[in-house]
Steps between C-alpha positions, in 0.01 A plus 500: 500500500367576167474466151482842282307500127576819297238438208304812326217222436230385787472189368849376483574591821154275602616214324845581582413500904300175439787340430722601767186439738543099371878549566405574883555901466263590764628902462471686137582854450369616177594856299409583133835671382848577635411798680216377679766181578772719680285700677349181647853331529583826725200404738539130502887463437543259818222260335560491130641170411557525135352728243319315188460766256384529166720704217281713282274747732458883548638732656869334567505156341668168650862586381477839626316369820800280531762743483363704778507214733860409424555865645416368848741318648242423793284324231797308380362188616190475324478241180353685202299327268455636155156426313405527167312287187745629241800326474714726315421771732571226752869472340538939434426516892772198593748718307487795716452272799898536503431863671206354683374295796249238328598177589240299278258555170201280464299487217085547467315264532633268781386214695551498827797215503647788320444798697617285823838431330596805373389691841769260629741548257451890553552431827890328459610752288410764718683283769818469244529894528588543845798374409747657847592237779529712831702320746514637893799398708854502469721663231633157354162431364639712215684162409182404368550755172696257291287244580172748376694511185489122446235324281343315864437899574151432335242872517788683727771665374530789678615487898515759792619459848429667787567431868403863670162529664478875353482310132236256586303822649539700134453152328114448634390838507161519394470642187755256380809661273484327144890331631210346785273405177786300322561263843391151356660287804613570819829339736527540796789342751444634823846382675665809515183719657425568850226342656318881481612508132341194468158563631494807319583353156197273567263768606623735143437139327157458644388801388603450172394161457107699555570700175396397168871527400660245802216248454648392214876498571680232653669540813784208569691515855857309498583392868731202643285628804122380489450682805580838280235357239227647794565806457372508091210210555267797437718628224598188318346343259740239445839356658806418385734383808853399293873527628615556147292769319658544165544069472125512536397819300385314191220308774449810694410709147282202398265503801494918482386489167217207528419719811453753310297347264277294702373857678294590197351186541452480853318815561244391215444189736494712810254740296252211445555346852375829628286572247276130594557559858292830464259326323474265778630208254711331791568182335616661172736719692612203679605411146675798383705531838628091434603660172704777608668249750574273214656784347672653839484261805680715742262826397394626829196704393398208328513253790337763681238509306444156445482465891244802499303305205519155685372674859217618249383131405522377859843329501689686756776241556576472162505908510730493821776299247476780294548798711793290644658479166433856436672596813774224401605749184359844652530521877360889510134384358300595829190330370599130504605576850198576602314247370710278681534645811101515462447173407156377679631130461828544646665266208855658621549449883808550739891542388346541136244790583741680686758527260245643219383732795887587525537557168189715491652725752832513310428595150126688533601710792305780402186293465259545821258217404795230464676602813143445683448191335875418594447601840202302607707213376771512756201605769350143408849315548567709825754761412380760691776756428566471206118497415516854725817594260272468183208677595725812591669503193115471327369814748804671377356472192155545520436631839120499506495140385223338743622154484820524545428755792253217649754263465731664671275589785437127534882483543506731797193314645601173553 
């Protein structure tokens, strides 16, 4: 992800990518007008995190620069933030922000306290605009309208339901549709679906959970089932498992909107966890993953990589409790399985290896390396067909794979 400065002058967009360097913004984009901006936005649209630009430049100034990215609904999602060191153009520019998309002025010059908080504050109001709560399942979520209208209904006031697999399909097309653009939250109860349905609802999910769009909408599942919950581990970021959903609305909408608002926040920390990690600062991102756990502890790619961080400084049992817990919320993440499965000091042993190697096989099917790692597993605890059932599904996959062909040799061998 990235940060991108529209500035006609070199050296405020030095001091301005100094600053956001400080901030942990290992990834600046830089243009010198609005032009050069949207032509870059075109080539890096997947990347751009929010656009910092300033107001008075050549060519197509920030207002004007502004207006032509309000005209794509796929860039929808970006915060805008407006710079400028006179005020009453400042206030001029705020006025005709009623037919625009800036979502915060701030004011030259700046510390960088200031700059921090207003990139935030850019950030929630962008959030504030996707104001549509899609809900997937069956028609009597449309119960829920009244309750949108209510004063608990907090950024959503708009709802849509839709329970047919042909809508979820048109929904997630990529390009998005501007009605895709104004999705702020997303409900899912998956009681009425198929188990087919289900699965694909989770794969359309996954997918759009990988764009810059899903990664910052919440996704809630409703189930009296927590076996039904497996199907949107990959999918979910958060769950909400109540009998009575409209008793408990005012809670759910609380936790969707500090969702919400915690994601700005959480991919800065995941920014500079990655950032120090590259740098070979393993102790420092040690640090920055306990704070994104302090501020989700049931983030999966954040247990993940605080097991991949703590492997790093030679503490691979306290790693192993991490890619446990990852696998506790996330059950499809194939690498904690292997490093478990793999684990040189065989911490896990007996009932409690198999059942991660059974899980393994259940929800990464698809992944040759963990059914391997699965397989030699129930080889080492003497299951000698099912280890033979494995490694067929794995050649299946990957035909020429020598290991698992060795394996399997040694199978017919003995």
């Amino acid at each position: 992800m990235a940060i991108l400065i529209v500035d006609d002058e070199s050296q405020t967009r030095e001091a301005l990518r100094n600053l956001l360097t400080q901030l942990k913004y290992p990834v600046v984009l830089e243009a010198k007008n609005g032009e050069e901006a949207l032509k870059m936005i075109q080539m890096e649209k997947s990347r751009v995190q929010m656009i910092l630009s300033d107001l008075e430049m050549p060519y197509m100034d920030g207002c004007v620069f502004a207006d032509r990215v309000a005209e794509d609904s796929e860039l929808d999602r970006i915060p805008f933030l407006l710079i400028t060191s006179d005020s009453g153009l400042a206030q001029s520019a705020q006025e005709r922000n009623k037919i625009q998309r800036i979502d915060q002025f701030l004011i030259k010059p700046f510390r960088i306290s200031v700059l921090e908080k207003n990139m935030n504050l850019a950030f929630i109001q962008r959030a504030k605009t996707r104001n549509q709560l899609l809900a997937i399942g069956k028609e009597e979520l449309q119960n829920l309208t009244p309750v949108l209208k209510s004063p608990v209904a907090g950024m959503w006031n708009e709802l849509r339901v839709t329970s047919r697999m042909d809508e979820w399909e048109s929904t997630f097309t990529i390009p998005f549709s501007k009605s895709t653009a104004k999705i702020g939250g997303i409900l899912i109860d998956p009681t009425p679906f198929t188990e087919s349905e289900k699965r694909r609802l989770g794969e359309i999910l996954n997918v759009f959970k990988k764009t810059p769009l899903g990664a910052l909408t919440p996704i809630v599942c409703l189930s009296r089932n927590p076996r039904e919950v497996f199907y949107f581990r990959a999918n979910s970021q958060f769950f909400c498992m109540k009998e009575n959903l409209l008793e408990d609305w005012q809670a759910l909408l609380m936790q969707m909107e500090t969702r919400i608002l915690s994601t700005w926040q959480m991919e800065s920390l995941f920014q500079e966890a990655r950032y120090f990690k590259q740098d070979k600062k393993y102790s420092k991102a040690r640090k920055s993953g306990e704070k994104m756990l302090v501020l989700d502890p049931v983030n999966s790619e954040a247990l993940r990589f605080m097991g991949d961080i703590l492997e790093i400084l030679s503490h691979p049992q306290e790693a192993l409790v991490y890619y446990q817990r990852a696998l506790e919320v996330n059950p499809t993440l194939p690498r904690p399985y292997l490093k478990i499965l793999m684990d040189p000091e065989h911490t896990l042993e007996g009932d409690s290896l198999l059942k991660i190697a059974d899980d393994a096989i259940l929800f990464c099917p698809h992944q040759v390396e963990v059914l391997i790692a699965s397989a030699k597993c129930f080889l080492h605890s003497g299951d000698r067909a099912k280890t033979k059932r494995i490694l067929e599904t794995a050649l299946k996959l990957e035909p020429t794979h020598l290991v698992a062909q060795q394996l399997l040799e040694s199978l017919g061998s003995t």
